[in-house]
Every structure is written in C-alpha cells, then in structure tokens.
VOMIKOL-536424 format. One record per residue: residue in one letter; residue number from 1; x, y, z of N, C-alpha, C, O in turn. Coordinates in steps of 0.2 Angstrom, whole numbers, plus 5000, padded with zeros to 4 digits. Layout:
['A' NUM [X Y Z] [X Y Z] [X Y Z] [X Y Z]]
...
END
This chain:
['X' 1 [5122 4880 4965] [5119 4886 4966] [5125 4891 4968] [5129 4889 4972]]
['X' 2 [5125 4899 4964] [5130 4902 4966] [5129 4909 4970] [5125 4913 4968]]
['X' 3 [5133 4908 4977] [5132 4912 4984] [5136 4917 4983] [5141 4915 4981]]
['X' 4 [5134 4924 4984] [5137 4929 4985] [5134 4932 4990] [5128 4931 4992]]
['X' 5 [5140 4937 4994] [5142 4940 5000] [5139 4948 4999] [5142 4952 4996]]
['X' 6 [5133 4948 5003] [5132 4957 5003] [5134 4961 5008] [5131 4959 5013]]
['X' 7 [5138 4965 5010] [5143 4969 5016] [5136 4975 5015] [5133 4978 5010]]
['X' 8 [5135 4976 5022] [5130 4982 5023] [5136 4985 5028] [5139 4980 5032]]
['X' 9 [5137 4992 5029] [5138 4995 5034] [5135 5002 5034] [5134 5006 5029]]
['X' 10 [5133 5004 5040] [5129 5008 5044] [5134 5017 5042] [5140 5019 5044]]
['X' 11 [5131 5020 5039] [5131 5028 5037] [5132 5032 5044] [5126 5033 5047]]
['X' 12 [5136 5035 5047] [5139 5038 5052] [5134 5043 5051] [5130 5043 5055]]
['X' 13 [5135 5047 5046] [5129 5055 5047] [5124 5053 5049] [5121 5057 5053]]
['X' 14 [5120 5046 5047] [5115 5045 5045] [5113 5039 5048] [5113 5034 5045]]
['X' 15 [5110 5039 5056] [5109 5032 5057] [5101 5030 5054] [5096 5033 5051]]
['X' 16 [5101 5026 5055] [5097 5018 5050] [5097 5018 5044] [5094 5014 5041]]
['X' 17 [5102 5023 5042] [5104 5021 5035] [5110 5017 5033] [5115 5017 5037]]
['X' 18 [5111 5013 5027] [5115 5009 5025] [5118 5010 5019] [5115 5013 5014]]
['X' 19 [5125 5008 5018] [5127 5007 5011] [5129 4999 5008] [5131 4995 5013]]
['X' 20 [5128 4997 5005] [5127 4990 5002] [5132 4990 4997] [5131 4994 4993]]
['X' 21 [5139 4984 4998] [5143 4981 4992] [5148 4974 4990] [5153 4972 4993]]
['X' 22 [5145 4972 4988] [5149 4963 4988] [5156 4961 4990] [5161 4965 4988]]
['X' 23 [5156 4956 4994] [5164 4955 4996] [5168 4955 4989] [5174 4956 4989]]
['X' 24 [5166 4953 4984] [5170 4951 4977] [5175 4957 4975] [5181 4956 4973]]
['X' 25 [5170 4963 4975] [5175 4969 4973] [5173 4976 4978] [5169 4975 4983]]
['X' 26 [5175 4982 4977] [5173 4985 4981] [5171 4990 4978] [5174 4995 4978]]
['X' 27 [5163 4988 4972] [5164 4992 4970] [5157 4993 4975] [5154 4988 4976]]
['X' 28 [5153 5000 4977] [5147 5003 4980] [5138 4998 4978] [5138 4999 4972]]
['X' 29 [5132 4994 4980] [5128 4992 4975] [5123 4999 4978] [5120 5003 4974]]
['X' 30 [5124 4998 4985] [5120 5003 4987] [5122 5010 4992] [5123 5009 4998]]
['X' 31 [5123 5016 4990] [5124 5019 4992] [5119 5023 4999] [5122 5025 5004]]
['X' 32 [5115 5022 4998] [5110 5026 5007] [5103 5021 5006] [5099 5021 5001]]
['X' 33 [5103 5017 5011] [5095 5012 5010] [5098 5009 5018] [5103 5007 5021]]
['X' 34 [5089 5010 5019] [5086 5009 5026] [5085 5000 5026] [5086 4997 5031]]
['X' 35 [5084 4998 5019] [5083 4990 5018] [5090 4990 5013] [5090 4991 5006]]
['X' 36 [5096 4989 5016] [5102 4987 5009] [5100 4981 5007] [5099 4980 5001]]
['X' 37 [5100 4976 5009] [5100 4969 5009] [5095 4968 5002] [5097 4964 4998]]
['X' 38 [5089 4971 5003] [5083 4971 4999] [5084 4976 4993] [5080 4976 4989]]
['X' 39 [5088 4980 4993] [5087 4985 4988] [5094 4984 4985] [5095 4987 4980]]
['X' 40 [5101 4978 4987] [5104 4978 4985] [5101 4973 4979] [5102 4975 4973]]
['X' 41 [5098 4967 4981] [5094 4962 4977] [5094 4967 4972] [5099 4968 4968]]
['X' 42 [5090 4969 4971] [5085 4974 4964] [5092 4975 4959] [5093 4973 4953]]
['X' 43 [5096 4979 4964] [5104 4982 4961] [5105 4973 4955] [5105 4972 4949]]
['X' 44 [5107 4970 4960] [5110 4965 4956] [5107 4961 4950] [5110 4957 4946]]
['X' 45 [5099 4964 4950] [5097 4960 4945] [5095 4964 4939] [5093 4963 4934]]
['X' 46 [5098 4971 4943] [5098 4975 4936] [5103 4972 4933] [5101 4967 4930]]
['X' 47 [5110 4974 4935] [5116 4974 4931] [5118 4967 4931] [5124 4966 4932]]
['X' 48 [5113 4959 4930] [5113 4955 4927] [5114 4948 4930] [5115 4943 4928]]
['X' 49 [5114 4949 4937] [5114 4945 4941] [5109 4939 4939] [5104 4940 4936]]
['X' 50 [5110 4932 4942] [5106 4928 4941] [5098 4927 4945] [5098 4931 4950]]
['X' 51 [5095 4926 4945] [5089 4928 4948] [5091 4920 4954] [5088 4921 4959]]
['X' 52 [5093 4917 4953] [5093 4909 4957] [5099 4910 4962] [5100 4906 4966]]
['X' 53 [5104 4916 4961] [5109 4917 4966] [5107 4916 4972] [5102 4919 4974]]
['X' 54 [5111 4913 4977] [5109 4913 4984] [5113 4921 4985] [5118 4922 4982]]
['X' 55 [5109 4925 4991] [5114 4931 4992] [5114 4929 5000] [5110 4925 5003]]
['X' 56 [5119 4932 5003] [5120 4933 5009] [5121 4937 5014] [5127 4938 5014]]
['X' 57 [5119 4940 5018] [5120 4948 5019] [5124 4945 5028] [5122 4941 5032]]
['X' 58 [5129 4952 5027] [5132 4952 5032] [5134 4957 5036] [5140 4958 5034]]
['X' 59 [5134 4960 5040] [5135 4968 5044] [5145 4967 5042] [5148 4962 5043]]
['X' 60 [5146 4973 5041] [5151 4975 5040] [5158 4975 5047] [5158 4979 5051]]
['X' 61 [5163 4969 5046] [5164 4965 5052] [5165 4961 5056] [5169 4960 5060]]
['X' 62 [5159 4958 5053] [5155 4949 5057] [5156 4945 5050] [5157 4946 5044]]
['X' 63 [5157 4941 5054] [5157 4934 5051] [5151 4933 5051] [5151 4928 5048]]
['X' 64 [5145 4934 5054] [5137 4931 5053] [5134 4934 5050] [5134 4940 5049]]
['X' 65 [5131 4928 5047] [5126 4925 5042] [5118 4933 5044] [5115 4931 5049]]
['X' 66 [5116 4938 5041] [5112 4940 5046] [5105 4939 5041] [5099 4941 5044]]
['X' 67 [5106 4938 5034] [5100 4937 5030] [5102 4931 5024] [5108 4930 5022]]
['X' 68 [5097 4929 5023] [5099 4924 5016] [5094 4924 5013] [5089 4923 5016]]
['X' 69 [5094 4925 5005] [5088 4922 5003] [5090 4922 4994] [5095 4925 4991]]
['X' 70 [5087 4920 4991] [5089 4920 4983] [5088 4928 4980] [5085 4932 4983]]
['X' 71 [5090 4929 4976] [5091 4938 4974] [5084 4938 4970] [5082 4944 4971]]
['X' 72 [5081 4935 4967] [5075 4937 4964] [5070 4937 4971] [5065 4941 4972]]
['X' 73 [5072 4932 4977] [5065 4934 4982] [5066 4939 4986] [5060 4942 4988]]
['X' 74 [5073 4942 4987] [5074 4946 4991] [5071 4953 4988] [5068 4957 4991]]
['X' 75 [5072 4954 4981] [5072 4960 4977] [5063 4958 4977] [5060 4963 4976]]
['X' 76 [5060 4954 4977] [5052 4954 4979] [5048 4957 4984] [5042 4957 4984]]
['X' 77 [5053 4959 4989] [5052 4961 4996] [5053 4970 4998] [5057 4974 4996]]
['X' 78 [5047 4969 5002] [5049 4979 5007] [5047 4976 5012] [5044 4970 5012]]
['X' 79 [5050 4981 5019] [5048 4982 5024] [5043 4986 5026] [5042 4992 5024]]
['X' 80 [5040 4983 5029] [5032 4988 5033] [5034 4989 5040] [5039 4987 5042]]
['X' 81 [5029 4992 5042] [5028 4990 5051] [5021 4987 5051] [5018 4986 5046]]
['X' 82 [5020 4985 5056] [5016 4978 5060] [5013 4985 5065] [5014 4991 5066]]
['X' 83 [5007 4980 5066] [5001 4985 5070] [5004 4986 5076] [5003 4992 5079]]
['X' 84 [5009 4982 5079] [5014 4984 5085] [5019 4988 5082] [5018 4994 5085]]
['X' 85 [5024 4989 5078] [5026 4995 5078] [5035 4992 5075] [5040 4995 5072]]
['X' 86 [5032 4984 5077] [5038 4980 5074] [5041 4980 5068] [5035 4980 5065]]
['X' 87 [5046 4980 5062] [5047 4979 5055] [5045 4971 5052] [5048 4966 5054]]
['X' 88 [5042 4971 5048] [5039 4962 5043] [5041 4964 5039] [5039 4970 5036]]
['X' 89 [5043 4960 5036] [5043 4958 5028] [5036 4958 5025] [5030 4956 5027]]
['X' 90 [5039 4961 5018] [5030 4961 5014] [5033 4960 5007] [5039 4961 5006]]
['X' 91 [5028 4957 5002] [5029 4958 4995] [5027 4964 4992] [5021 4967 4993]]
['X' 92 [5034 4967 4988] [5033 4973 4987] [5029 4974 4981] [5028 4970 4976]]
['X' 93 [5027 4982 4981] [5021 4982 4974] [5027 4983 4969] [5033 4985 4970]]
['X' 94 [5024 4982 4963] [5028 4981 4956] [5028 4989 4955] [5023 4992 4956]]
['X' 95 [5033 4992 4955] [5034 4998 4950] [5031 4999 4944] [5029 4994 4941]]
['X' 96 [5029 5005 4941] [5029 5007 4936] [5035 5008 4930] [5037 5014 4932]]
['X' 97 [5038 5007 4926] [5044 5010 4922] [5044 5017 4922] [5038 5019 4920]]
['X' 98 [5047 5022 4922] [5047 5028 4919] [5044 5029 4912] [5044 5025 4907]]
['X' 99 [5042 5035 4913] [5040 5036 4907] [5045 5042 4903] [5046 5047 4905]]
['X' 100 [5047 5040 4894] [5050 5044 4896] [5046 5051 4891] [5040 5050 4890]]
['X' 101 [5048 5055 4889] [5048 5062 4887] [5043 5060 4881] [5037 5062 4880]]
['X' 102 [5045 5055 4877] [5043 5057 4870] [5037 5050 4871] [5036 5048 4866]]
['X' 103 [5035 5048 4875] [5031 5043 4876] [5023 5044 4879] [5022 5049 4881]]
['X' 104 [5018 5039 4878] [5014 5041 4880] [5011 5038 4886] [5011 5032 4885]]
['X' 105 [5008 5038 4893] [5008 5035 4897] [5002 5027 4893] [4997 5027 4890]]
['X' 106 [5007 5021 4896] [5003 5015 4896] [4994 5014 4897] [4989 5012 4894]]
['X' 107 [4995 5017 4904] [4991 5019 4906] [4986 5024 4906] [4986 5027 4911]]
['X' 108 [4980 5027 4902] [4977 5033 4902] [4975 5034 4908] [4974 5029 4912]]
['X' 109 [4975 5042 4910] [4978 5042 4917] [4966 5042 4917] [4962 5043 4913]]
['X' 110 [4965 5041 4926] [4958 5042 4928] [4956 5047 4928] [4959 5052 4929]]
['X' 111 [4948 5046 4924] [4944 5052 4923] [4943 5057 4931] [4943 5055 4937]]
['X' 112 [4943 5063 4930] [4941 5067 4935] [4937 5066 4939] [4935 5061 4936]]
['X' 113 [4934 5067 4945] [4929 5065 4950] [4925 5072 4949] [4928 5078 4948]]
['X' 114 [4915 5070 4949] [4913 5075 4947] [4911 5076 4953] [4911 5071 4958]]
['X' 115 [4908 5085 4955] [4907 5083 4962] [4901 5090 4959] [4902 5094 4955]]
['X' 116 [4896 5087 4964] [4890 5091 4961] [4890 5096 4969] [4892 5094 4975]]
['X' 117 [4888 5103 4968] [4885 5106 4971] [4879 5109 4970] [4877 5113 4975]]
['X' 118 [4875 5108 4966] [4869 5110 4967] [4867 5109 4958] [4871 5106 4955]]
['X' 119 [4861 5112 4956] [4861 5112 4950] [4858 5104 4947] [4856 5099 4950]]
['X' 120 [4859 5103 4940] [4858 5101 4935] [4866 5096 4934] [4872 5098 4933]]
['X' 121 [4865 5090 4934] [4872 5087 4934] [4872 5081 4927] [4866 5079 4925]]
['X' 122 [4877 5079 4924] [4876 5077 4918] [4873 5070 4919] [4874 5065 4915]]
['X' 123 [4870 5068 4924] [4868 5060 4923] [4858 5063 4926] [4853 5059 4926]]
['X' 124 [4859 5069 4927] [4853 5072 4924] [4847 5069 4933] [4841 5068 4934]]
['X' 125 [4852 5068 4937] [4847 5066 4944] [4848 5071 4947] [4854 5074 4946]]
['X' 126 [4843 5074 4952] [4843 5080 4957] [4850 5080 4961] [4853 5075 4961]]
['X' 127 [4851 5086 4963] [4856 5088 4968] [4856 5085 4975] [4850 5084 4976]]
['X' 128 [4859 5083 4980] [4859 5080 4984] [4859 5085 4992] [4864 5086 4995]]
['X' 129 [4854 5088 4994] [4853 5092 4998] [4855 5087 5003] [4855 5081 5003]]
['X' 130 [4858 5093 5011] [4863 5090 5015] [4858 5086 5020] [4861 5081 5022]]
['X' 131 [4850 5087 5022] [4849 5084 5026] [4842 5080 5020] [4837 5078 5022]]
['X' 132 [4844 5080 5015] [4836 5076 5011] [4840 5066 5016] [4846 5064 5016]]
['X' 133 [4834 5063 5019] [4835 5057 5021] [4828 5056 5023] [4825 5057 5028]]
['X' 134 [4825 5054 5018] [4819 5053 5019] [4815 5047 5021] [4809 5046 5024]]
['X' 135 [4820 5042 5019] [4817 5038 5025] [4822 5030 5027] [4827 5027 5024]]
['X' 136 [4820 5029 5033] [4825 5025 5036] [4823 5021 5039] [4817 5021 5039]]
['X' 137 [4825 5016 5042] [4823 5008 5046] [4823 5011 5052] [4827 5016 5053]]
['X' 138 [4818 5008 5058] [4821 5007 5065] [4820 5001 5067] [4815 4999 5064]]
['X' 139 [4823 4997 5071] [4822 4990 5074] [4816 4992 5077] [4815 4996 5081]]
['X' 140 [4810 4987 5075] [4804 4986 5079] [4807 4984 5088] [4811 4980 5091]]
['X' 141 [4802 4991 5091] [4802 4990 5098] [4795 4987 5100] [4790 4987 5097]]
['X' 142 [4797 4985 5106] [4790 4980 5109] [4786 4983 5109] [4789 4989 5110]]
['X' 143 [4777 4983 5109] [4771 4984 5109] [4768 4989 5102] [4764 4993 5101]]
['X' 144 [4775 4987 5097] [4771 4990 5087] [4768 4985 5088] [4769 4981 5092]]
['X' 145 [4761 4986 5083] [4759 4983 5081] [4761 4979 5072] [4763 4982 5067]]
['X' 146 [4760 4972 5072] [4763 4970 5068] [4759 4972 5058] [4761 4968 5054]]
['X' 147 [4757 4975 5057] [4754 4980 5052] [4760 4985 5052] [4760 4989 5047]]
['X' 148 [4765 4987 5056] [4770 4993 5056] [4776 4989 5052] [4780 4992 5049]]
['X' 149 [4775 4981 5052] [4782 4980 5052] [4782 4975 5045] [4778 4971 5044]]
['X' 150 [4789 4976 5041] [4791 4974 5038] [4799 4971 5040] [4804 4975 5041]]
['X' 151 [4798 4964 5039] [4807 4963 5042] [4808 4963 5047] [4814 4964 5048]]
['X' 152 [4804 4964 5053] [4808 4967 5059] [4808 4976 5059] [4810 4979 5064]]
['X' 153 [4807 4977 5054] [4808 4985 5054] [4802 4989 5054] [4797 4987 5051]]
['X' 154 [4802 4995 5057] [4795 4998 5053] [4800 5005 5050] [4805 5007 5052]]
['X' 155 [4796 5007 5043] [4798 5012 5039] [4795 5019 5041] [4789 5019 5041]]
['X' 156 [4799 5024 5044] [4797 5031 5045] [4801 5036 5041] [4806 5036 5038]]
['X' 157 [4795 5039 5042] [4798 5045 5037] [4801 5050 5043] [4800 5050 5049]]
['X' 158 [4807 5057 5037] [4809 5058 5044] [4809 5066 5041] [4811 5067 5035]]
['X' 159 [4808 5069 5042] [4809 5077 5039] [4816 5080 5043] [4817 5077 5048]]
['X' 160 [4820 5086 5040] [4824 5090 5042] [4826 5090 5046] [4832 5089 5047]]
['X' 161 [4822 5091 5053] [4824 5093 5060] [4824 5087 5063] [4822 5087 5069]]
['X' 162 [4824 5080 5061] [4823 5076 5064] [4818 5071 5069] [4819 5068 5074]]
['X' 163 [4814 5073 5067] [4807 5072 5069] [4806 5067 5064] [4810 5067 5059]]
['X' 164 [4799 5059 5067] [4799 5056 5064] [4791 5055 5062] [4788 5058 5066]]
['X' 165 [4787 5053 5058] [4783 5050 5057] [4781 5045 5054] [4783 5046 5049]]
['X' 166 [4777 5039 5054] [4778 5032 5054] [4773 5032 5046] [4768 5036 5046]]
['X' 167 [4775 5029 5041] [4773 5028 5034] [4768 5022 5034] [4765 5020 5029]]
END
C-alpha cells in the first residue's frame, strides 16, 4: 500500500484555520480549511490519487503521526459537534455536481407549498378556521360511567371558547 504525508500548518491571520500540502512537493492541496486533513483527501482524489492510498497527516514540524486513514475514507468524512460541544467525525452527505449554464437540473426542483387562507382550495376541502377542534379524547376520570367510554376515553365536543360537552 502507498503512504503519503499531509503537512497541515495553522494560518496566522486566521486561527482554526489550516493550509494542507504533501511532504513530496510543495506544491498547496489546501489552501484555508478548518478540516485540511479531510478536505485534503477530496483534493487528492480529484487530481487522481488512488483511492487505497494510506494518507498520513502531520502538524507542520512534528514528527507525529496525528491522523491516518486511507484517502477515499478520509474524503468520506466531516466534522460535526456532539451534544457536548466536542468535534466527531461523521459521514459526509454526497454533494450535488454543479450545474452547469446550459444544463438542466437532474433533479426537478419541489412543487411549491400551498398554504390556504381561507376560501375554496384546489383539493376542494373547507378552510381550516383557527380554533374549529371539534372534538377530542379525555382520559376517563373516576366515577364516568362506563356508557361514556370508549377505550379508556370519553369523546366531548368542545366549541370555541373551550368549554366542553360530553357526546
């Protein structure tokens, strides 16, 4: 398997930002990235790198080892935060390609959302007035009788002002 070396060094203007480039040449993979390590992957698999390459990422510096992983897993991957607050690794969502100019989206883009206010609507059902809730469950309390109840519940109707009467 063939291992290459990713040099990350930290952007002076710009803390937590990084620039990404292999010890082999000097030439830049990533210019400003908060993940170099992971967005350099991407970089190399553009410009034809092997996808089984082992990469190695190393702070600019050190001699340690500070990430390893094959370029096709790496370039699989983003960073999130954790419900603590910490950075985890995640699988990243696939991109879209660009689209270009004279193309048409792969995709037809989603129908509009209809949003009724009042009126006559094309599926041809009534308007949705803010307080119609006409009837609702309540958990059977002790001394209904059981002629009220259906399931555990009895059904009341309930008009506007919230006031109830039993159906």
């Amino acid at each position: 398997m063939t291992t290459i070396t990713i040099i990350v060094a930290p952007i002076a203007s710009s803390p937590g930002w990084f620039t990404a480039k292999l010890t082999s040449d000097a030439d830049v993979l990533v210019t400003s990235s908060r993940t170099p390590f992971l967005d350099a992957a991407r970089r190399l698999l553009e410009i034809g790198y092997s996808p089984e390459t082992l990469a190695i990422m190393r702070h600019a510096g050190s001699q340690v080892d500070s990430l390893r992983a094959t370029i096709s897993d790496a370039a699989a991957l983003t960073v999130t935060t954790a419900g603590n607050g910490r950075p985890v690794f995640a699988v990243r969502a696939a991109a879209a390609p660009p689209i270009r100019s004279h193309e048409e989206a792969a995709t037809p883009p989603a129908p509009k959302a209809e949003i009724r206010t009042g009126g006559t609507a094309a599926t041809d059902s009534p308007p949705i007035a803010p307080h119609d809730s006409p009837k609702v469950t309540e958990p059977l309390t002790q001394g209904q009788g059981t002629d009220e109840v259906k399931g555990g519940c009895r059904t009341v109707a309930r008009d506007p002002q919230g006031s109830s009467s039993q159906d």
